[in-house]
N, C-alpha and C positions, 0 to 999 in steps of 0.2 A: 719277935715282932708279930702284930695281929693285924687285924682289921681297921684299929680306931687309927692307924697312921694314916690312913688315905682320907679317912672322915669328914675333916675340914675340906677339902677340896671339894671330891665327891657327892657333900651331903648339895653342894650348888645345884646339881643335876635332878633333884627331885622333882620340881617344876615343870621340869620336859621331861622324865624318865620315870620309869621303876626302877628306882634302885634295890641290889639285896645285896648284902655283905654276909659274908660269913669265912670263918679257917677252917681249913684242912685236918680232917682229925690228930692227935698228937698232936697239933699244933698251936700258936695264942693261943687261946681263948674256948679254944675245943676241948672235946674230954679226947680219952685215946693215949694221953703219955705212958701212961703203965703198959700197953701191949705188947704181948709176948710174941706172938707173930712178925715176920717181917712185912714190911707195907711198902711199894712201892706204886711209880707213878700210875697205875693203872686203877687202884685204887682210890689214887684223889682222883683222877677223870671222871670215874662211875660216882664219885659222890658229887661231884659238881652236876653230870648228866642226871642223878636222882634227883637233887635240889629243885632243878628245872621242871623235872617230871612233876615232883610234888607240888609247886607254886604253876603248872600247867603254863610253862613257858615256852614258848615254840621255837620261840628264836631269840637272840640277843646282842649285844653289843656285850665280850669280856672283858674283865680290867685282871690283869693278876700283878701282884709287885713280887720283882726277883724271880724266884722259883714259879709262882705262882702263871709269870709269864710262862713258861716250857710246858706247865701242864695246860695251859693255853689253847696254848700250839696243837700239844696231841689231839684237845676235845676238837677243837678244827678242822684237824687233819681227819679225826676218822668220825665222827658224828655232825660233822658238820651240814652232811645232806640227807641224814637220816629221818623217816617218814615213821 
């Protein structure tokens, strides 16, 4: 599953919001399925916290489906009140 499932819903919120979608490496739509290395969650965290970095996002509203919610959680839990 990727990104385009929430889409239809989602794309409603650009009016009021910045939307940005994107997957988790190895994952939909992302490059990453060949890696040799193991990946885990602490790795999609820091690319979701890069993402933010790079589009100079300070704060947010997150959507994650399934998995997506638990890495959620984590970026909340430990970057949520970081300066």
């Amino acid at each position: 599953m990727d990104q385009f499932v929430l889409r239809p819903w989602l794309d409603t919120l650009v009016t009021t919001h910045r939307v940005v979608y994107f997957d988790f490496s190895g994952n939909g739509r992302a490059a990453g399925h060949n890696r040799q290395e193991p990946v885990g969650m602490d790795v999609w965290v820091q690319e979701v916290v890069d993402v933010m970095d790079e589009l100079s996002i300070g704060g947010a509203t997150i959507l994650g489906h399934s998995f997506g919610g638990s890495i959620n959680e984590l970026i909340s839990a430990v970057h949520c009140c970081a300066e």
